[in-house]
C-alpha positions as CSV (number, residue, x, y, z in Angstrom):
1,X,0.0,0.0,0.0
2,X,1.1,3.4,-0.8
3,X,-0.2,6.8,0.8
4,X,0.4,10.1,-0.8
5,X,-0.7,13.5,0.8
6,X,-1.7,16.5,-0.9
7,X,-2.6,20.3,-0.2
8,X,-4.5,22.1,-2.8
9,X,-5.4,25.7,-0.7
10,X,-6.1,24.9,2.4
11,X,-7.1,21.5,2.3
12,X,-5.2,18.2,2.4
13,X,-6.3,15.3,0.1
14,X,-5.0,11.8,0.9
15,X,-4.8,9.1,-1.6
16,X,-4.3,5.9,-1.1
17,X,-3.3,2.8,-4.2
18,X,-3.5,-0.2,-2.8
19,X,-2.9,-2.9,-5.6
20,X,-5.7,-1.8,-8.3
21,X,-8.0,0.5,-5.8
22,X,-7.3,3.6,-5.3
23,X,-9.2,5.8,-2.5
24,X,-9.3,9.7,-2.1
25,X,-10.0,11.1,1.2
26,X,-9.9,14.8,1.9
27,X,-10.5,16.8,4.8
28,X,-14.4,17.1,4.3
29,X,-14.9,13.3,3.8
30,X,-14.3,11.3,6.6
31,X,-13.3,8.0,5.3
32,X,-11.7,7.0,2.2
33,X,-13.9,6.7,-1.6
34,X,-13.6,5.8,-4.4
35,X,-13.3,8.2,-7.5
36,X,-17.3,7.0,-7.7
37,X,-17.4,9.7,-4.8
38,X,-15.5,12.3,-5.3
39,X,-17.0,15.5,-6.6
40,X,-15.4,15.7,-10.4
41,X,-15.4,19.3,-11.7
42,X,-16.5,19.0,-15.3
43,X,-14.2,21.7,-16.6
44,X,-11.0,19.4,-15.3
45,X,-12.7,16.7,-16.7
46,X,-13.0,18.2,-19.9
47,X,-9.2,19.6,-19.6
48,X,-8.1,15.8,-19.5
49,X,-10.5,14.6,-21.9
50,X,-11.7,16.8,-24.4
51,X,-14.0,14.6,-26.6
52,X,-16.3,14.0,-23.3
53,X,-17.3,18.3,-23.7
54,X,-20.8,17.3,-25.1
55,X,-21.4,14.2,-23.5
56,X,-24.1,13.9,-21.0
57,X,-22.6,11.4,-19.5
58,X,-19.5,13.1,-19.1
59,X,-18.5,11.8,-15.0
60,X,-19.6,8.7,-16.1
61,X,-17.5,8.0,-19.0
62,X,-14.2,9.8,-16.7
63,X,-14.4,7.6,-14.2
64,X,-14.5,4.4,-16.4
65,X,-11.3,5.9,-18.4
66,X,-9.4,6.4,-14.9
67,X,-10.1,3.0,-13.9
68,X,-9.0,1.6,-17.0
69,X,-6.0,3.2,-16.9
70,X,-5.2,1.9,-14.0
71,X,-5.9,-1.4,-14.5
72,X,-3.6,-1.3,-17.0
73,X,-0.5,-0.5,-14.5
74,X,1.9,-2.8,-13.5
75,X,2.4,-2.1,-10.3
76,X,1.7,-0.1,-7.0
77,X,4.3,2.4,-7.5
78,X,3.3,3.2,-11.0
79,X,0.1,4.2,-10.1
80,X,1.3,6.3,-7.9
81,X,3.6,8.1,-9.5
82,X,0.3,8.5,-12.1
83,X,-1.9,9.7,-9.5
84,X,0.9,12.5,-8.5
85,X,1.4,13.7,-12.0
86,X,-2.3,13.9,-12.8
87,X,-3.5,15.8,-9.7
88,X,0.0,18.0,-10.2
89,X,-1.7,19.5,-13.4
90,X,-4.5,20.4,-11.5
91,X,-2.8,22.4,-9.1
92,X,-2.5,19.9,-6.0
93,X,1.0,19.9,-4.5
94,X,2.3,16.2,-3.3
95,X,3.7,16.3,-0.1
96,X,4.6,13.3,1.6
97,X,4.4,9.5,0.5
98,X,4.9,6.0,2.5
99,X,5.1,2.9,1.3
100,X,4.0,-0.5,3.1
101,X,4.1,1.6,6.6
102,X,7.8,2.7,6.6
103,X,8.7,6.5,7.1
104,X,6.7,8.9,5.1
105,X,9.3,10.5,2.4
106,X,8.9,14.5,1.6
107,X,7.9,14.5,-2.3
């Protein structure tokens, strides 16, 4: 299992990739989701995926692509790293990540 905090403003987002499930926690939420819970702002969305701009079914169709694409990781520590450059574009700044329980390591 790998955790990874974030800060984006004044709030602190937690992920967490554990083999293929990965689970977002911030500091409204008080226990971990899925990306099926997370509020997904559409003009982000539409940033990463462009062709989804008319689609009604716009969350729907983003959170199928983001769990395809990580299915199709190898390991842990890929997705990670995925999960760190994606919300980097988006303005979150990483902070700390721990692997299987050792010392957290300033990112």
């Amino acid at each position: 299992m790998i955790g990874i905090v974030f800060t984006f403003g004044n709030d602190t987002i937690e992920v967490r990739v554990q083999d293929i499930n990965v689970h977002f926690r911030t500091s409204e939420l008080q226990q971990f989701v899925t990306i099926d819970g997370l509020k997904l702002n559409k003009a982000g969305v539409i940033k990463e995926f462009p062709d989804l701009k008319d689609n009604k079914e716009w969350k729907a169709e983003a959170i199928k692509r983001f769990k395809d694409k990580i299915k199709k990781m190898a390991t842990e520590i890929e997705r990670a790293n995925y999960v760190i450059e994606d919300l980097k574009k988006f303005g979150y700044k990483p902070m700390f990540m721990q692997r299987q329980g050792f010392r957290p390591t300033k990112l």
